[in-house]
PyMOL CGO cylinders between C-alpha atoms (Angstrom):
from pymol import cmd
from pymol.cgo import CYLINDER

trace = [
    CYLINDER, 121.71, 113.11, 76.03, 124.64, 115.03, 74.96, 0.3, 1, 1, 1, 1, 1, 1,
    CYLINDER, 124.64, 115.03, 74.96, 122.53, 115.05, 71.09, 0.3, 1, 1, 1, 1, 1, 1,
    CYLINDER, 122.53, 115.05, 71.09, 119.57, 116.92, 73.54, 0.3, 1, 1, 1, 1, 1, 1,
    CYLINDER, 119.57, 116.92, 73.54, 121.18, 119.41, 75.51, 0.3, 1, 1, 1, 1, 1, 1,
    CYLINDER, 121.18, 119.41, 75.51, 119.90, 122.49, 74.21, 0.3, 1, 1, 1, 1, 1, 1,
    CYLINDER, 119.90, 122.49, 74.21, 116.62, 121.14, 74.43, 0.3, 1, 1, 1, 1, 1, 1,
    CYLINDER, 116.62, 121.14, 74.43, 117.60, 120.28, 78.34, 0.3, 1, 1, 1, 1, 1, 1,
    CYLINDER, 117.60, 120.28, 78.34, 118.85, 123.55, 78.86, 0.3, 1, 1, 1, 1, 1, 1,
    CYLINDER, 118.85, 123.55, 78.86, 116.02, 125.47, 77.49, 0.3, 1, 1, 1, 1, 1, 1,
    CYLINDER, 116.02, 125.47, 77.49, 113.77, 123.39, 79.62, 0.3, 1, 1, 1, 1, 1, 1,
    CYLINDER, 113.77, 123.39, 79.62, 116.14, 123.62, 82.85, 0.3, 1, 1, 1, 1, 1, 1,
    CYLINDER, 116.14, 123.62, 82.85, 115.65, 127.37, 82.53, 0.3, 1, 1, 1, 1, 1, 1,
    CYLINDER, 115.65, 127.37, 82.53, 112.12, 128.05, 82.15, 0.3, 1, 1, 1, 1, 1, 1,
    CYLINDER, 112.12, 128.05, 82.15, 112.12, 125.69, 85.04, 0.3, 1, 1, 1, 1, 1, 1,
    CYLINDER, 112.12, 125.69, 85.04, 110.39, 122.85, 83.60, 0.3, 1, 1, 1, 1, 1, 1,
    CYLINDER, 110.39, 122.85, 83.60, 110.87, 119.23, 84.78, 0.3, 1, 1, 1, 1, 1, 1,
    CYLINDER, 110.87, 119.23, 84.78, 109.48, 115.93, 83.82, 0.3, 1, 1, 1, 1, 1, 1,
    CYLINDER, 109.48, 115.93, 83.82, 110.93, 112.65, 82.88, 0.3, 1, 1, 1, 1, 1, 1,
    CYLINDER, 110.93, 112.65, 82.88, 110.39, 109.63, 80.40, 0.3, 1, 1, 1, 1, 1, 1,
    CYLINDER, 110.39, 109.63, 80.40, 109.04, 107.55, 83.06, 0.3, 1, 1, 1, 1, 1, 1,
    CYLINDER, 109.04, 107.55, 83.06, 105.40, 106.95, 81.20, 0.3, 1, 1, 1, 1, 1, 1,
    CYLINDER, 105.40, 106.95, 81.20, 106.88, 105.97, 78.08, 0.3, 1, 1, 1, 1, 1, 1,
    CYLINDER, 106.88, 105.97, 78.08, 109.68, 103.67, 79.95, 0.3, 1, 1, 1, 1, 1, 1,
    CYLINDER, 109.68, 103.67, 79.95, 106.82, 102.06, 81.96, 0.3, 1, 1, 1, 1, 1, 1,
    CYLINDER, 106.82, 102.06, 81.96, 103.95, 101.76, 79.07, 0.3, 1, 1, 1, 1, 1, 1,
    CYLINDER, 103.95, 101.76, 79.07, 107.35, 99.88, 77.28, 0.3, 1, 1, 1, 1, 1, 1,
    CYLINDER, 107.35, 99.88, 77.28, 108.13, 97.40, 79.89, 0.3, 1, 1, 1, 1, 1, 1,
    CYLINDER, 108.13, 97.40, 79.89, 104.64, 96.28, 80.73, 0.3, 1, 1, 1, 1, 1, 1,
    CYLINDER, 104.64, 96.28, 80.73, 102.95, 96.59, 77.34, 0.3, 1, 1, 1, 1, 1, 1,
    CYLINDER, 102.95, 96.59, 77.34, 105.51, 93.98, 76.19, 0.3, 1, 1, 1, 1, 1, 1,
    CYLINDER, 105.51, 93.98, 76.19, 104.45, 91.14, 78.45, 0.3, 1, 1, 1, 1, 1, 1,
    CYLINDER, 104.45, 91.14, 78.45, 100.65, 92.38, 79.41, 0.3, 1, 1, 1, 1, 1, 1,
    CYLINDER, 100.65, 92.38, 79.41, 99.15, 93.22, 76.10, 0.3, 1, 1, 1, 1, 1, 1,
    CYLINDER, 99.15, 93.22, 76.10, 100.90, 92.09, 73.35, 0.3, 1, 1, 1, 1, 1, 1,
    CYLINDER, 100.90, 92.09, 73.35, 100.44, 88.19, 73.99, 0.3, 1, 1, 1, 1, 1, 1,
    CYLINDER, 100.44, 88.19, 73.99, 96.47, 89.27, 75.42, 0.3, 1, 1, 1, 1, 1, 1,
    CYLINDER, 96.47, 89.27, 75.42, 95.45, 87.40, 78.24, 0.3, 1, 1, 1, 1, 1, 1,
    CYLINDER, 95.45, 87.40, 78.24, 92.72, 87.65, 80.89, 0.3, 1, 1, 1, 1, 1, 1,
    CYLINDER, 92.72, 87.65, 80.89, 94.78, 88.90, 83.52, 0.3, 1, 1, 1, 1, 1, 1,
    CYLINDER, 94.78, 88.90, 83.52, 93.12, 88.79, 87.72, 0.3, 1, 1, 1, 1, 1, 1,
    CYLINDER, 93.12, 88.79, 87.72, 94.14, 91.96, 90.06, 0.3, 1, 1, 1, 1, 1, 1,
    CYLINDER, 94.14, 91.96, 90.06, 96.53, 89.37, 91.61, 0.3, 1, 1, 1, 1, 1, 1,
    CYLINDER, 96.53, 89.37, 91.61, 97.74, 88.64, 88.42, 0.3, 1, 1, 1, 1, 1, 1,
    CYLINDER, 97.74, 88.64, 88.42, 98.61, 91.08, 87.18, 0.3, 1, 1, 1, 1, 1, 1,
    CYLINDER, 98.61, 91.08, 87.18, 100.15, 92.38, 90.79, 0.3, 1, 1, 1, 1, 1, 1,
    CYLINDER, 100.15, 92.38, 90.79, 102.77, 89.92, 90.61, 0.3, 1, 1, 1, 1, 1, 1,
    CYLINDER, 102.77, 89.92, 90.61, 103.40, 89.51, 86.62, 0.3, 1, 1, 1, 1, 1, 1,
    CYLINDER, 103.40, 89.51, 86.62, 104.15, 93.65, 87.31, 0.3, 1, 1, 1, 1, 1, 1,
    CYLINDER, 104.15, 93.65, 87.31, 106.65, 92.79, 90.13, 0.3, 1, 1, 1, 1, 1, 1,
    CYLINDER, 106.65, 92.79, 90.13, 108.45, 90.11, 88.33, 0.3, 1, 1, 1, 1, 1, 1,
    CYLINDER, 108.45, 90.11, 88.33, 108.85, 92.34, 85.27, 0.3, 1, 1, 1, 1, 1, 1,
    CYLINDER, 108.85, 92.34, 85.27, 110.32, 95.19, 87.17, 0.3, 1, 1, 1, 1, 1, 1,
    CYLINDER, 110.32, 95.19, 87.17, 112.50, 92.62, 89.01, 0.3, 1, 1, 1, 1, 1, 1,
    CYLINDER, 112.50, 92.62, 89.01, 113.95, 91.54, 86.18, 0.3, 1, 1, 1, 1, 1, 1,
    CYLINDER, 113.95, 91.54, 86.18, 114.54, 95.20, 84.67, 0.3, 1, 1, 1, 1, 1, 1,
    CYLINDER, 114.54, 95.20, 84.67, 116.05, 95.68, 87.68, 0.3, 1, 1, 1, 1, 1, 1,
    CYLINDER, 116.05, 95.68, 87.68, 118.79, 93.16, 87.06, 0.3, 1, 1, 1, 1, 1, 1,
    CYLINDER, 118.79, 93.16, 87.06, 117.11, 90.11, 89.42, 0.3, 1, 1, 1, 1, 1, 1,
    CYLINDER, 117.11, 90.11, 89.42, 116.99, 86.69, 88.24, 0.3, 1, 1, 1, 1, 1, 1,
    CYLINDER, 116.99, 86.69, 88.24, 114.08, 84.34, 88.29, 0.3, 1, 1, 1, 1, 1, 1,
    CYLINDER, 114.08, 84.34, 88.29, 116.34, 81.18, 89.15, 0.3, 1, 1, 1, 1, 1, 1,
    CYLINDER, 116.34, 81.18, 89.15, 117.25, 82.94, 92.45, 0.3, 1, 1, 1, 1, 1, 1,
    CYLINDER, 117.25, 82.94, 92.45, 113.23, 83.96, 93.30, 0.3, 1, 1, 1, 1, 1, 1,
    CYLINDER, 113.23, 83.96, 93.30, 112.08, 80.21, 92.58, 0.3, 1, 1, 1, 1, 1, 1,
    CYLINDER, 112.08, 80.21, 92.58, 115.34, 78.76, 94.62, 0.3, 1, 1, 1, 1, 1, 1,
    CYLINDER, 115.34, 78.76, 94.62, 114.19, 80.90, 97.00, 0.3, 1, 1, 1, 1, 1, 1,
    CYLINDER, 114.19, 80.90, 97.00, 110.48, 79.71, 97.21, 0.3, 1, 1, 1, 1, 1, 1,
    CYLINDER, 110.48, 79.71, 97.21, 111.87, 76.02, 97.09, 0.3, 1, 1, 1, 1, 1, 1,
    CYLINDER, 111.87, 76.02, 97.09, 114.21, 76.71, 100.17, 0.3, 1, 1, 1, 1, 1, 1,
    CYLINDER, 114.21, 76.71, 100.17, 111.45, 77.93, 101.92, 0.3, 1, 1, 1, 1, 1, 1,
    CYLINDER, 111.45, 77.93, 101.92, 108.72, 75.75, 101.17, 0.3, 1, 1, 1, 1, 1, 1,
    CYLINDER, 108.72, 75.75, 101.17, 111.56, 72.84, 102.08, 0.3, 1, 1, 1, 1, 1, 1,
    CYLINDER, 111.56, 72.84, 102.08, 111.91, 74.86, 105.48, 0.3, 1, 1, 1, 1, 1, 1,
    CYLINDER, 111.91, 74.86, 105.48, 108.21, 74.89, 106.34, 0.3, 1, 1, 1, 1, 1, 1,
    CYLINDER, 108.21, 74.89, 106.34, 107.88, 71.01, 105.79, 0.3, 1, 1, 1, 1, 1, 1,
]
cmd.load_cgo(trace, "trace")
């Protein structure tokens, strides 16, 4: 950042804003969704998206599936 801040500046003052969230997201995703290609459904791909941003976010599959299997356990 600190290596960009003229650039920031410059931008700041002609009152420009944006963000590297497209090239953050086309990242994350293209990792998992199109570099091993798959046929991927709607619903598929719904949830494959959440569990990738879950674990971006710092979540932990172990804790989703104990999760599932403490409520499926419930339910019986």
């Amino acid at each position: 950042m600190l290596n960009n801040w003229d650039g920031i500046e410059i931008r700041s003052n002609r009152g420009i804003v944006g963000c590297s969230a497209e090239g953050h997201v086309s990242h994350v995703f293209s990792s998992r969704l199109s570099s091993r290609p798959k046929g991927w459904s709607r619903k598929g791909v719904e949830k494959m998206s959440k569990l990738i941003i879950y674990k971006k976010n710092g979540g932990k599959v172990y804790d989703i599936v104990m999760a599932q299997k403490n409520t499926f356990l419930f339910l019986q």
